[in-house]
C-alpha positions as a printed Julia matrix, in Angstrom:
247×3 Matrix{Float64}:
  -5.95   -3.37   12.7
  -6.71   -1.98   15.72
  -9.68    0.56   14.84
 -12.69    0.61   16.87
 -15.7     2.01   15.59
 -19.29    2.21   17.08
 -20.62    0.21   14.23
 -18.17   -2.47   13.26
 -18.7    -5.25   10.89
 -15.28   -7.4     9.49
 -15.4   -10.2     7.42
 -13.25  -11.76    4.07
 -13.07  -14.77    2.29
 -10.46  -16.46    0.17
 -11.43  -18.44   -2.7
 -10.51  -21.75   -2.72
  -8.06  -23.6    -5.0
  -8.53  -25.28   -7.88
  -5.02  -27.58   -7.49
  -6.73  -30.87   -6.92
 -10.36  -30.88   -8.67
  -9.96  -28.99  -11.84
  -7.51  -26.51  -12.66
  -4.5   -27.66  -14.92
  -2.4   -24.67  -13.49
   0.13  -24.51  -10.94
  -0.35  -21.9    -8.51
   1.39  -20.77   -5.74
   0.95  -17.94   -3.23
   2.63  -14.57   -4.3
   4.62  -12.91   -1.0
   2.21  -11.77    1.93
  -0.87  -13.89    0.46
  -4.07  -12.22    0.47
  -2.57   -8.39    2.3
  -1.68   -6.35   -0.26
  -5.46   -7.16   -1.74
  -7.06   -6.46    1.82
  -5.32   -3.76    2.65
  -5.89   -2.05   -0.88
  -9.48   -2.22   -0.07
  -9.61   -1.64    3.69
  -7.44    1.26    4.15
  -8.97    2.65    0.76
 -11.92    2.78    2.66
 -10.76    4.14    5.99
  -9.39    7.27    4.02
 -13.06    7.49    2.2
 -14.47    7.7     5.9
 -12.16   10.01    6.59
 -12.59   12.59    3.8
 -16.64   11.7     4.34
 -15.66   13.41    8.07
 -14.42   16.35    6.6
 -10.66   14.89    9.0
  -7.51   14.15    7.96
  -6.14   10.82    6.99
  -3.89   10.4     9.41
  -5.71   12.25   12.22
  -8.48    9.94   11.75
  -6.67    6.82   11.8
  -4.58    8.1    15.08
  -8.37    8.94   16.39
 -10.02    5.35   16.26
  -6.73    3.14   16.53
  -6.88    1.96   19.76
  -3.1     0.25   20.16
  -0.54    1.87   21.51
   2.19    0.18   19.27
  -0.29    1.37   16.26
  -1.02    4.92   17.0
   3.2     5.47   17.96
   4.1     3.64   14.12
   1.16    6.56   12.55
   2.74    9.39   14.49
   6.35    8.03   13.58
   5.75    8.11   10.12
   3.57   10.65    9.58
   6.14   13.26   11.7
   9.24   11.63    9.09
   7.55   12.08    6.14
   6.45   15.91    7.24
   2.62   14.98    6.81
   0.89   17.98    6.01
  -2.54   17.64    6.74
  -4.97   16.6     3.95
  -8.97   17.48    3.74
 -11.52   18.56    2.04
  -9.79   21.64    0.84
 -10.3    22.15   -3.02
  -7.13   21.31   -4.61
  -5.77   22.45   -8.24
  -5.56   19.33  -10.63
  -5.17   21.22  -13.75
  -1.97   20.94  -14.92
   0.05   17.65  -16.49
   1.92   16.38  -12.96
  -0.59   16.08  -10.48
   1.25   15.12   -7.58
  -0.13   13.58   -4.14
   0.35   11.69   -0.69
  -1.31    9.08    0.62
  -1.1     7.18    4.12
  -1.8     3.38    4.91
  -1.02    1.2     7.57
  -1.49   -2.82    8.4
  -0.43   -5.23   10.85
   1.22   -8.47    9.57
   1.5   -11.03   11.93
   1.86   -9.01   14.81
   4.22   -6.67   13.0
   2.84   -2.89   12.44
   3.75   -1.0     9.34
   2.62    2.5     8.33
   3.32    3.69    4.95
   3.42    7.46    3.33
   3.45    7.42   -0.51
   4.48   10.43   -2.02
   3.69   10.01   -6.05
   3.02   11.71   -9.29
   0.48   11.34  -12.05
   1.12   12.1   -15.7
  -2.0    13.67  -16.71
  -1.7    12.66  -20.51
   0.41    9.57  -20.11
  -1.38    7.92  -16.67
   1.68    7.06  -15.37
   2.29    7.0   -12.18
   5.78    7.56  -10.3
   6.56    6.72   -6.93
   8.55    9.38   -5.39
   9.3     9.01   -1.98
   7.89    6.57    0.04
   8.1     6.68    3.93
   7.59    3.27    6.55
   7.17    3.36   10.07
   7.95   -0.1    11.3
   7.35   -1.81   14.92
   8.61   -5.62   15.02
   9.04   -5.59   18.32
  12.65   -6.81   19.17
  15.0    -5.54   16.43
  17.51   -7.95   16.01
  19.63   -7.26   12.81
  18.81   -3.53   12.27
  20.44   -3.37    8.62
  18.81   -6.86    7.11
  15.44   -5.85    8.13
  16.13   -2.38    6.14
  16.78   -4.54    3.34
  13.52   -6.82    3.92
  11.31   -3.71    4.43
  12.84   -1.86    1.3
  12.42   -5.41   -1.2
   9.14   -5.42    0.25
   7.89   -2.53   -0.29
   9.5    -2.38   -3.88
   7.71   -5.6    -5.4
   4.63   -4.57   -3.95
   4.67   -0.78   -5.74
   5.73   -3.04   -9.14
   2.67   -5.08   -8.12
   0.53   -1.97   -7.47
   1.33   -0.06  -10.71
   2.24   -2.89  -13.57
   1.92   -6.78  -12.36
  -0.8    -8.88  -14.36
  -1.17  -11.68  -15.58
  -3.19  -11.55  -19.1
  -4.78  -14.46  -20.45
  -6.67  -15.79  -24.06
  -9.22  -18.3   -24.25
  -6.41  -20.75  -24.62
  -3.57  -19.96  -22.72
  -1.69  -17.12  -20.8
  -0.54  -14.41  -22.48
   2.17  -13.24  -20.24
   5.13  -14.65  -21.03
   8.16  -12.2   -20.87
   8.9    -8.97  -19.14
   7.2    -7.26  -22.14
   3.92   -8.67  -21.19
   4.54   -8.59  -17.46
   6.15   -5.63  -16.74
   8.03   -5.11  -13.33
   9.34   -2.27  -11.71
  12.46   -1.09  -13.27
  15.92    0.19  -10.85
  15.09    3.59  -12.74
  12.1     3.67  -11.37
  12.79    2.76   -7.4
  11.72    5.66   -5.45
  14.02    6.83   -2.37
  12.92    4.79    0.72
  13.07    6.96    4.5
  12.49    4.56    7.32
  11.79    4.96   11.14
  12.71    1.97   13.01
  11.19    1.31   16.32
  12.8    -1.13   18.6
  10.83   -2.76   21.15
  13.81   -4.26   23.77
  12.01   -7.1    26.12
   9.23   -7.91   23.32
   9.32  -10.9    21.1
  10.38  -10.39   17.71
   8.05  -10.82   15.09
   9.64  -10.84   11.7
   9.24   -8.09    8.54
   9.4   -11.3     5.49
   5.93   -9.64    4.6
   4.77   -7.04    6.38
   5.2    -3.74    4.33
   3.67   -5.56    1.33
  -0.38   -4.36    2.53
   0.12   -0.94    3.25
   2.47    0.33    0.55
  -0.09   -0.35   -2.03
  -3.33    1.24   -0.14
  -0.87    4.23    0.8
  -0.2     4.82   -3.17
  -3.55    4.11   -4.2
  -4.53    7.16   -1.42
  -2.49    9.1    -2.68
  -3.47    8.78   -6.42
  -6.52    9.72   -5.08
  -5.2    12.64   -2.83
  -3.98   14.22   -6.43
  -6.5    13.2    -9.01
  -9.73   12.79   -6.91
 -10.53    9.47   -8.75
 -11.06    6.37   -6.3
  -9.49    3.15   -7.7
 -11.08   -0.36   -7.18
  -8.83   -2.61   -9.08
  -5.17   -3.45   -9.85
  -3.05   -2.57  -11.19
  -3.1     0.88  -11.73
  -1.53    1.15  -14.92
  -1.77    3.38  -17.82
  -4.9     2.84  -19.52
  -6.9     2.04  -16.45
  -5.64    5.57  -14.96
  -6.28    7.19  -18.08
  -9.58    6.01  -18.38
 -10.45    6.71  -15.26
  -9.41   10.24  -15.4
């Protein structure tokens, strides 16, 4: 990303593999490898400075992104969601629905994506709903306007099934998770409505959207779980029991 900060230290490591000196599993990367886990973390953090500032979420990010291309996709989707601003202001989180918005934004590969979650929290159940999510998207040259609509939508949508119910369990012995019981997915029930601001970019290269909204949509839900329940998450998924407990 493109923020600049007078104190700036960025760093990340990937564990390697097992394939070829001890593990008996297969394993494969899962779509955009490593970005949904970064960004989860990273832009997690970003809103934590920001509410530390006493600013909003996505007047801070417009503040110390230093791009062009970035600031215009956190303007664009902050202005089609109708961001209202968010801050320190006490909020009521007594009754059963809390409800919430969160912002997040990454750059895949040259590709910029910004992300508004709009979700709800069932107080007794801690289940969370995604309502109405909101991408701003900037892949340069747009080539095939209605595929990448598809692409960013079947993005975003595995990686909210990933945010909220996707994991693998295992025994001593063996893996647990063997069905859609034990690894649950996202339902079509459950597919929030998806609002979309393309920006085309004629004369620039184009620079693909295979993976690109996959980062940001889970950071923008987990700020947004926070924006309604004031309770900071630090691991995935976010399902029932770990929101309950949390609470």
């Amino acid at each position: 990303e493109s923020y600049s900060f007078d104190n700036k230290m960025l760093a990340w490591e990937v564990i390697p593999d097992l394939i070829a000196s001890a593990s008996p599993m297969r394993t494969s990367h899962m779509r955009d490898p490593v970005g949904l886990q970064i960004q989860f973390a990273s832009e997690q953090f970003i809103d934590e400075l920001a509410y530390a500032t006493g600013e909003d979420p996505v007047a801070f990010r417009v503040k110390y992104a230093k791009a062009p291309r970035d600031i215009a996709v956190l303007k664009a989707a902050a202005e089609k969601s109708g961001w209202e601003p968010r801050g320190n202001a006490k909020r009521d989180r007594r009754g059963p629905i809390l409800s919430g918005r969160g912002i997040a934004y990454a750059q895949r590969a040259g590709t910029i994506v910004a992300v508004v979650a709009e979700i709800e929290v069932n107080r007794k159940t801690g289940r969370i709903w995604g309502r109405k999510f909101t991408v701003a998207h900037d892949c340069g040259l747009i080539v095939n306007p209605q595929g990448l609509r598809y692409t960013i939508e079947g993005g975003l949508v595995q990686a909210l099934s990933r945010t909220i119910f996707e994991e693998v369990q295992f025994a001593p012995d063996k893996v647990k998770s063997v069905d859609w019981n034990s690894y649950p997915i996202l339902t079509f029930s459950e597919i929030p409505p998806v609002d979309m601001v393309l920006i085309d970019r004629p004369g620039q290269p184009f620079l693909g959207a295979g993976e690109a909204s996959q980062g940001p949509t889970g950071a923008a839900l987990a700020n947004a779980v926070f924006d309604a329940t004031g309770v900071r998450f630090r691991s995935l998924p976010l399902t029932p029991d770990r929101v309950l407990q949390a609470l």
